[in-house]
Structure formats: C-alpha cells, structure tokens
C-alpha positions in Angstrom: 156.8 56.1 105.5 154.5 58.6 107.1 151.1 56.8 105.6 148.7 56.0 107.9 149.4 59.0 110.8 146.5 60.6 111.8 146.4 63.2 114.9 143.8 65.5 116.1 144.4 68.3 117.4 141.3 70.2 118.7 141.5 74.2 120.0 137.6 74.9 119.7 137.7 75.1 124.0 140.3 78.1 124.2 137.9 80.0 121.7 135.8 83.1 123.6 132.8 82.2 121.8 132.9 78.8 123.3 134.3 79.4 126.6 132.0 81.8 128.7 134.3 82.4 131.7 135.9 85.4 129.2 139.0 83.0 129.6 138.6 82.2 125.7 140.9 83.6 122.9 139.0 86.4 120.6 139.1 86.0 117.4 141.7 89.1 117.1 143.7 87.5 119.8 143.9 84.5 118.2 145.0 86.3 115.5 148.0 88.1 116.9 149.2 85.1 118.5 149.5 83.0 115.2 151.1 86.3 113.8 153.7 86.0 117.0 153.8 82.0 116.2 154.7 82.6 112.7 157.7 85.3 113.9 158.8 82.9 116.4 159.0 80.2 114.0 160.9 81.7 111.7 163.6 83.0 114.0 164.1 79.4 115.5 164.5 78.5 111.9 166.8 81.3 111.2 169.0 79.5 114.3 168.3 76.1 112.8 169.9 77.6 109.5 172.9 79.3 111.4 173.6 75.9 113.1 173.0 76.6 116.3 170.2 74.6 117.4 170.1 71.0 115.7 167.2 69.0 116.8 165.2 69.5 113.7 168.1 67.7 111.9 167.8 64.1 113.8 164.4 63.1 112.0 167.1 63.2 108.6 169.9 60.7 110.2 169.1 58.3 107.7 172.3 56.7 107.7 173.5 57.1 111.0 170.3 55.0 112.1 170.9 52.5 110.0 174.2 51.9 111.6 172.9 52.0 115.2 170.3 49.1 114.2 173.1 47.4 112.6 175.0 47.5 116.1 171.8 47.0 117.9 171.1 43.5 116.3 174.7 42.4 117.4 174.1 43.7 120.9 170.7 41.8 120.9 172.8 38.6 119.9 175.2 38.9 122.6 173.3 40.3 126.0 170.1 39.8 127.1 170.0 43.0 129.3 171.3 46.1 128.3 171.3 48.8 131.4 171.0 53.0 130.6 172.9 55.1 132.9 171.7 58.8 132.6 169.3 61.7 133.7 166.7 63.8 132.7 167.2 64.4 129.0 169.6 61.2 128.9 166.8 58.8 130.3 162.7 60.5 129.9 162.9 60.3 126.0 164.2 56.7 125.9 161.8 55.8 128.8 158.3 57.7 127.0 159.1 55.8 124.0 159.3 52.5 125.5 156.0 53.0 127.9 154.4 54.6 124.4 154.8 51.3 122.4 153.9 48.7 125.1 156.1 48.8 127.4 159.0 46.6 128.4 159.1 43.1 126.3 156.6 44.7 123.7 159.3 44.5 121.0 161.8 41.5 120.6 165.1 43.1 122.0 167.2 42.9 124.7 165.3 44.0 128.6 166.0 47.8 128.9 166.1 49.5 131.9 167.0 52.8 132.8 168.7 54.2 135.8 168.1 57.9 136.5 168.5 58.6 140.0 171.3 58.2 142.3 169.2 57.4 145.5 171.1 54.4 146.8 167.9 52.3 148.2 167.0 52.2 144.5 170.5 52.4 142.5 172.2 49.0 144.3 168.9 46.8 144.2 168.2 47.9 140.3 171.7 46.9 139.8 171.5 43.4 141.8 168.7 42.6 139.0 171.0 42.6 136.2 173.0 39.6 135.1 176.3 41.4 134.5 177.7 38.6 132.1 174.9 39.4 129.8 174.1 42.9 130.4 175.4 45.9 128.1 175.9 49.0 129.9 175.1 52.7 128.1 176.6 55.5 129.7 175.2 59.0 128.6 176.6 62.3 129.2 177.6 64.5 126.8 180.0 66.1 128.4 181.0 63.2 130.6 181.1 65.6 133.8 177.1 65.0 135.3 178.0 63.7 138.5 175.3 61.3 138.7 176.1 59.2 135.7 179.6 58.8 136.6 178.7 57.5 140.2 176.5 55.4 138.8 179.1 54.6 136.1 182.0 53.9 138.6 179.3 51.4 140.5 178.6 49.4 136.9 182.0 49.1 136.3 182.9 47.3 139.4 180.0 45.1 138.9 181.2 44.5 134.8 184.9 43.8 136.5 183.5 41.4 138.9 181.5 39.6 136.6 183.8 39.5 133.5 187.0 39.7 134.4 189.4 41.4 131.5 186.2 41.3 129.0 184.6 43.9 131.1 185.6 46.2 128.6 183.2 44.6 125.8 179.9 45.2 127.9 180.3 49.0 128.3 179.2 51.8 125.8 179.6 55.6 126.0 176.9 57.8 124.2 178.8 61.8 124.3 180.2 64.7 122.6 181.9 63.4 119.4 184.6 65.7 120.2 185.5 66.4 123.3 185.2 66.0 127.5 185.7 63.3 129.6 183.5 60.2 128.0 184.7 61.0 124.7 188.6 61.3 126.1 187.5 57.4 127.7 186.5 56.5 125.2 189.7 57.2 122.7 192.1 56.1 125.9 190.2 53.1 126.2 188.8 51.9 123.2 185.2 51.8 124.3 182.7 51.7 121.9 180.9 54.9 121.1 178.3 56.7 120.1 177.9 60.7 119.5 175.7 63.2 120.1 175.6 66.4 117.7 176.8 69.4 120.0 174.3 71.4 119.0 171.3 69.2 120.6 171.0 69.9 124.3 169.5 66.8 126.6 165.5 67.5 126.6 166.0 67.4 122.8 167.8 64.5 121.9 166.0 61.6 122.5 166.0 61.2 118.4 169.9 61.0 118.3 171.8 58.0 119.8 170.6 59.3 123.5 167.6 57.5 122.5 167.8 55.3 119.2 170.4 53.5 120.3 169.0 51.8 123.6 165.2 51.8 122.1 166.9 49.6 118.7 168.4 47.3 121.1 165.2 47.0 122.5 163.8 45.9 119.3 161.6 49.5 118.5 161.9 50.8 115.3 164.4 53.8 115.7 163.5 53.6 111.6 159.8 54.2 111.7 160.5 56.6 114.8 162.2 59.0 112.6 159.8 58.5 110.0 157.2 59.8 112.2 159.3 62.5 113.4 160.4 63.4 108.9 156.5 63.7 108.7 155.8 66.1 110.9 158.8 68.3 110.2 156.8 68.7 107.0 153.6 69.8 108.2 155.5 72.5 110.4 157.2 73.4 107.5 154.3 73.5 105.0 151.1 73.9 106.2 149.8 77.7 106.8 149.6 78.9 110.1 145.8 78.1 110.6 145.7 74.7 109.6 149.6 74.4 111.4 149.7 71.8 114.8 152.6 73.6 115.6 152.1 77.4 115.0 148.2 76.8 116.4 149.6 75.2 119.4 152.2 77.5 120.2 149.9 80.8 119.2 147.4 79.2 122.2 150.2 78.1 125.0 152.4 81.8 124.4 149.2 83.3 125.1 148.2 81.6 128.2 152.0 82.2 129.3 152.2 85.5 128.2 149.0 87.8 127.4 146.2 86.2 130.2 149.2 84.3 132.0 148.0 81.0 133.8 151.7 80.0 135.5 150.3 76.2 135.3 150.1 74.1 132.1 148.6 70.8 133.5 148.7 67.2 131.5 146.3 65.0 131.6 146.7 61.7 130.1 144.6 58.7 128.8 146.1 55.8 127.7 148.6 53.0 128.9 152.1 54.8 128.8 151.1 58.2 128.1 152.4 59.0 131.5 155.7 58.6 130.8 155.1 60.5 127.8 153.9 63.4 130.6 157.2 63.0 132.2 159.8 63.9 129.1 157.4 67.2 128.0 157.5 68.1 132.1 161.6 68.4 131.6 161.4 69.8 127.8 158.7 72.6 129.3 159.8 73.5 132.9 163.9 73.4 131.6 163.3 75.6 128.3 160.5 78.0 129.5 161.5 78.8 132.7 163.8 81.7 132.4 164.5 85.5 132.5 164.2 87.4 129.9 167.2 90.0 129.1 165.7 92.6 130.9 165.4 89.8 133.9 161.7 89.3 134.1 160.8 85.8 134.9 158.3 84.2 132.3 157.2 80.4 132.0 154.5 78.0 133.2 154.9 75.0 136.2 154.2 71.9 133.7 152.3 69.0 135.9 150.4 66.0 134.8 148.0 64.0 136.1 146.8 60.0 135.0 143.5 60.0 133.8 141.0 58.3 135.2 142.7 57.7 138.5 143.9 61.7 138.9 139.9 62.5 138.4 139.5 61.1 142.0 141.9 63.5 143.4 143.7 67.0 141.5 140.5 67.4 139.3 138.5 69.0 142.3 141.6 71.7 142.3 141.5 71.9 138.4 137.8 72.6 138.5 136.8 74.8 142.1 140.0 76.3 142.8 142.1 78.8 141.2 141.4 79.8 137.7 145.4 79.9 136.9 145.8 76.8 134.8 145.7 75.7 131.3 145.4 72.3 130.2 145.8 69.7 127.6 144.1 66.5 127.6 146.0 63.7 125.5 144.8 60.2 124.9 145.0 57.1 121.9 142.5 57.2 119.7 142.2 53.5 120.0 143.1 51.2 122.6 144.5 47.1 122.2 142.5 45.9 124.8 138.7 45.2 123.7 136.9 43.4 127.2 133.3 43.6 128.3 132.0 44.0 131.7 129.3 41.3 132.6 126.0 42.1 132.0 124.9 40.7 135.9 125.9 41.8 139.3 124.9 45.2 139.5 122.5 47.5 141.6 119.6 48.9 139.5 121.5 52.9 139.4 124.8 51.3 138.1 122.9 48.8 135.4 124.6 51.4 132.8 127.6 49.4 133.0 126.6 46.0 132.3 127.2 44.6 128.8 129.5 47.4 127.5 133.2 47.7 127.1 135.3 49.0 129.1 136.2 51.8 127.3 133.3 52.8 126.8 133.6 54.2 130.4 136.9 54.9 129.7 136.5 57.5 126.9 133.1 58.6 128.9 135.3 59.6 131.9 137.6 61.3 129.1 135.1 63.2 127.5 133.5 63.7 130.9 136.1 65.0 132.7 136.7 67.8 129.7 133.0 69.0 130.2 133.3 69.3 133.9 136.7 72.0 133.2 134.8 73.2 130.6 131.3 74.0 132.3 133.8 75.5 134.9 135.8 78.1 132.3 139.3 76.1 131.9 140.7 76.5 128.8 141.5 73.4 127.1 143.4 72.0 124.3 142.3 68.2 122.9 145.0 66.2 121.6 144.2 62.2 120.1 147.0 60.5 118.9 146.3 57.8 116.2 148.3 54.6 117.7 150.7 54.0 120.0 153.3 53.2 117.6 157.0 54.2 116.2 155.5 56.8 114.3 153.0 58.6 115.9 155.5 58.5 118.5 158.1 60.1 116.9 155.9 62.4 115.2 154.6 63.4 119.0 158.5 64.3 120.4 159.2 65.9 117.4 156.1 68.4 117.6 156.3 69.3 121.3 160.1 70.2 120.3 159.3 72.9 117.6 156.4 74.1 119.9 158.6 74.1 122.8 161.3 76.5 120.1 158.5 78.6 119.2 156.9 79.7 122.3 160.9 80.5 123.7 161.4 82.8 120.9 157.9 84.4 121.3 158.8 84.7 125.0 161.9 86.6 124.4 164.1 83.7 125.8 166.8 81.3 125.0 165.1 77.2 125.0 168.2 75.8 125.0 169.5 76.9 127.7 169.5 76.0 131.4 171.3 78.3 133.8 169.4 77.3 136.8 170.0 73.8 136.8 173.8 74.5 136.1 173.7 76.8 139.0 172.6 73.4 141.2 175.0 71.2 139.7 177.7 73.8 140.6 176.9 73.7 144.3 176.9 69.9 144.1 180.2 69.4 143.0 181.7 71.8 145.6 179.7 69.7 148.6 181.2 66.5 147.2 184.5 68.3 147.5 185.8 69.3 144.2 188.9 71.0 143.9 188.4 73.7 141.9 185.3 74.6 144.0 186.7 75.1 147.3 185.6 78.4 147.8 182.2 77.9 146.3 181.9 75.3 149.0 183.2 77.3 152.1 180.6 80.3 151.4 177.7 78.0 150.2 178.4 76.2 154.1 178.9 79.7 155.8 175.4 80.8 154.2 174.0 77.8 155.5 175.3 78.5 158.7 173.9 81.8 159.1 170.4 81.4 157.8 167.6 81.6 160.6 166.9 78.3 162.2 163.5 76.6 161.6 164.0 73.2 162.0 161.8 70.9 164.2 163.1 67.0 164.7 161.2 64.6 166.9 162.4 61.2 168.0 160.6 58.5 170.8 160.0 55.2 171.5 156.9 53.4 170.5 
C-alpha cells in the first residue's frame, strides 16, 4: 500500500559547515541531539506501550475504517451536503486533508464544509448555504462540553427541525467519547448515530480517527489509502536508525533550535495549492503541545507561523531575512504540480524576456529555491521538505510524521504534548461569562479584576 511514496527531507542548511552565521549545528551537536531524539522517542513509546497516548494506533484501524466507508457511501447516497461542526483539532485535520488532495469537489462525495468559529457574521450565512433536507450534520466534541460546537449544534438543529420535520433526527451525527459526557449520553438517549474517538487521542491528534475519516470518506477521499500512508511511515520511525530517521533527524534539529540555541519562532513556508491549510493543523499540533512549563515551571516552546509562498515573499520575507536572527524555518512544497501552462513567448520588455516561453513553474520553483538562498546567504537555518504528490498517502504519511516529531521534541523538552492547560484555563472563564452555574464565583472575581485593572482605552466616534 505504501509503493510509490517518496519524500525528501533535506537538513544540509542547519549544518555549521554550510551555514556561516555560526547558527549551524556542529557535527557533535548534531550528535547529542539525535542521542536526545532517540531518548525521547523511546519514552513516548514507552507511553504508547502503557496506553496512554494512542495516536500511533489509528494508522492500524483497519476495520474500523472499513466500516466508516461503508457508512460514508450510504451518507453519499442520501445527502448531497454534509456540514462539520467543531474546532481546532475537531476541524484543521479534516480541512488540511481536503485543501491537500484538491480541494472541495476533487473527489466524488458529498460537498464538505466545516464550521469552526462561532462568529455570527460567518456562522448564520454558512448555514443559509446549506440545503437542510439534504445536508448531514457532524458534531465533534469528545467530551460534548466545548461550548462552541454546541452553540453551533443547538443553531443546526433548529434548522434540521425546520427543514425536516420528525426526520430531523436522521441527518445528525455525533463523533465523541465512546464512553462517556454529554454527546455520547445524546447520543444513547436519542438514538443518534455515532461515531467514537479513542480516549487516549487528544484533538490535534486525531484527525486519523473518525474526527477526520469519517467526513473526508463522505467526501469521497480515500480514508483507506490515508492510513496507508500514515502505516508506512510508522515504519520508518520505527525502523530506520537515527541518521537515516525523518523523524528522529527532524526532531534532533527543531529540540535544538527550541532548546540549546533557542529561536522562539518556527516559521512555515509553503509552496503548493493547499499546503496552507496543511500550515494551519501543524500551527495548532505545535503552539498547543510545545508551549508549556516544565515541572520546575520554566516556559519552553516556539510561536509556529506560516507564510504562502510566493505571495508571503512580497511581504514577511524582508523580516525573515534583515530582522531578528530568532527564527527557524521550514520550507515545504510538492514535488510536482497538476497544472503544466506556458507563458507566451511575446509581450515582454527586453529585462523580463526570461519569462517568455517557459512554464510557469519554472518561476514557481525558481522563487522556491530562490527564496531559500536569500535566508540562507543571510544565516537562517533551514530545513527543506518535498512531498511526492498531493495524494491520500503522502498525506497521511505527512500528519502522521509531524505527530511523532511533535511527541518527541515534548519528551526531549521535559513536557507533557498532550496536554493543554492554558487553553482549558480560557474555556473556564468562558463558561463563567456565559453564566454557568457552577462558575459563579469564577465569574464575579474574573468581572471584579476586570474592573480594577488600569484604564487604557481610547474610543472615537463622528460623523463623516
């Protein structure tokens, strides 16, 4: 299943010997941080083993795929739209995978969207473009209490009722714990159809379980070939010695730029039709499981951002190359594109004659290859990843690598991935402001705070 995968990943521009800025990894550096990689790896399998961390299990769902595609084809026969309520790790997965094969209608399936934000002048119109006789509607939440997706659940629901009378029922599907919390208590008390989530995968890594397979099947991608791609790279973490290791190199090179000659920014950049939203799942998975405190409460991780190449060369590059030497970066592109057009030979002024007659990507991969020369030349280090196709495979392959690199550089780091205090601490707060019982004092000394804090505010209002 895995023939025909081909990735590149290239480190040469992190070495010392080619970077002259003395940003570069020496060879003994290098050599402690795969030492460190190797460590890490093995205690995030030693987690793996105890069954606490279960992403490295979704690739083997053999059978539990094969059921969601067999549900997927009779949702595909039934609706022509299927809707995705959810947020962050509930909707980037699903969303980078789509972008990463084509897009919207690249596969024969049902017309996906998903709906991750609550922000009403986008929520209501979003909704007034689906047909709600025809539209299947995924809920995600594993523990059925984000307060987003069940505001945006509540809103569906009325539009299902309104559209469908009694059969309202029949449209609506719950993706949760298998066990327990509020979806999966709906779902028993109502006889909604369900899907579950393994309790030991946390959002940013399960867009391999039913999170993801089940809306991207109904779509018509290959959930099948997707955790093919994701099996085969499993095995070359698992194989492959530590120099010759995707993984264990990549995570030696990023714990070192976090840790020993810390840059707090890892930037993206990205070349290719629907890499970006590739850009915007690893954003979460990096910035959610990396930023932390250790035990001892020092703070470690890196600010992930991403930039579109070649537009984003027109703008952040002049920052990435002149200002501040505090970033690292990785450029990411497809080794081969659909599209295959020319420019015209005629038309242009004598200095931009270069252009005429070639293909496009020509200047394409020029500006690519250009761009890395400019941050080199300036002393950025740089890691070069190609991806072979933008397919099922090499996508699932993809997630499933940034996951084990994501594990590794936590446990070199001295810090829990899975978790996510912070953004718990926020969802707390929100709960109280929108008056939950159980929160009323939360509330009353989060608005006394508030109250007291020194005023800065300026408002201005006119006519015009």
């Amino acid at each position: 299943m895995g023939k025909g995968l081909d990735f590149r990943f290239d480190f040469s521009l992190v070495r010392e010997s080619n970077l002259r800025s003395g940003e570069g990894m020496t060879a003994g550096q290098l050599g402690r941080a795969l030492r460190r990689a190797e460590k890490g790896a093995l205690a995030a399998a030693r987690r793996h083993a105890s069954g606490e961390i279960g992403f490295p299990d979704l690739p083997f769902m053999v059978k539990e795929v094969r059921r969601i595609s067999r549900d997927a084809a009779k949702l595909r026969r039934r609706f022509t739209h299927m809707l995705v309520l959810g947020i962050g790790g509930s909707a980037l997965g699903t969303k980078a995978v789509l972008e990463g094969v084509g897009g919207p209608g690249a596969r024969k399936g049902l017309a996906l969207t998903v709906a991750d934000n609550v922000d009403p002048d986008g929520f209501f119109p979003l909704l007034r473009t689906h047909p709600m006789k025809s539209t299947a509607v995924v809920a995600i939440s594993k523990s059925g209490g984000t307060a987003e997706t069940n505001a945006q659940l509540s809103i569906a629901i009325d539009a299902l009722k309104k559209a469908n009378g009694r059969k309202w029922k029949d449209h609506l599907i719950l993706v949760t714990d298998p066990e327990k919390g509020i979806f999966r208590r709906m779902a028993r008390e109502e006889s909604f159809r369900s899907f579950p989530v393994p309790p030991n995968v946390g959002g940013r890594f399960s867009v391999l379980s039913p999170v993801g397979l089940l809306p991207l099947a109904a779509a018509g991608v290959s959930t099948e070939r997707l955790l093919a791609g994701a099996r085969w790279m499993e095995t070359a973490f698992r194989k492959r010695k530590p120099e010759e290791n995707p993984v264990l190199f990549s995570a030696a090179v990023y714990s070192h730029y976090m840790l020993v000659n810390p840059k707090p920014v890892h930037v993206w950049l990205t070349y290719g039709q629907g890499l970006e939203r590739m850009a915007e799942w690893w954003q979460q998975l990096w910035a959610e499981s990396l930023g932390k405190k250790r035990p001892d409460g020092t703070p470690v991780g890196q600010t992930p951002a991403r930039a579109v190449g070649v537009t984003d060369q027109h703008s952040q590059v002049q920052l990435y190359q002149d200002g501040p030497p505090d970033k690292v970066f990785t450029f990411i592109k497809w080794m081969k594109g659909s599209e295959r057009g020319d420019v015209p030979r005629a038309g242009f002024a004598p200095e931009m004659a270069m252009l005429g007659g070639r293909p496009l990507r020509d200047l394409f991969d020029a500006e690519f290859d250009g761009t890395i020369g400019a941050l080199w030349n300036a002393g950025r280090p740089i890691v070069r990843i190609e991806i072979g196709a933008g397919d099922e495979a090499h996508l699932g392959a993809f997630l499933h690598f940034w996951e084990w690199v994501t594990a590794v550089v936590g446990e070199i780091a001295g810090i829990d991935a899975f978790d996510q205090p912070g953004v718990e601490e926020g969802k707390r707060i929100t709960r109280a402001l929108m008056g939950e019982k159980e929160s009323s004092v939360r509330r009353e000394q989060f608005l006394r705070a508030m109250k007291g804090r020194a005023s800065a505010e300026i408002r201005i209002r006119g006519d015009v």
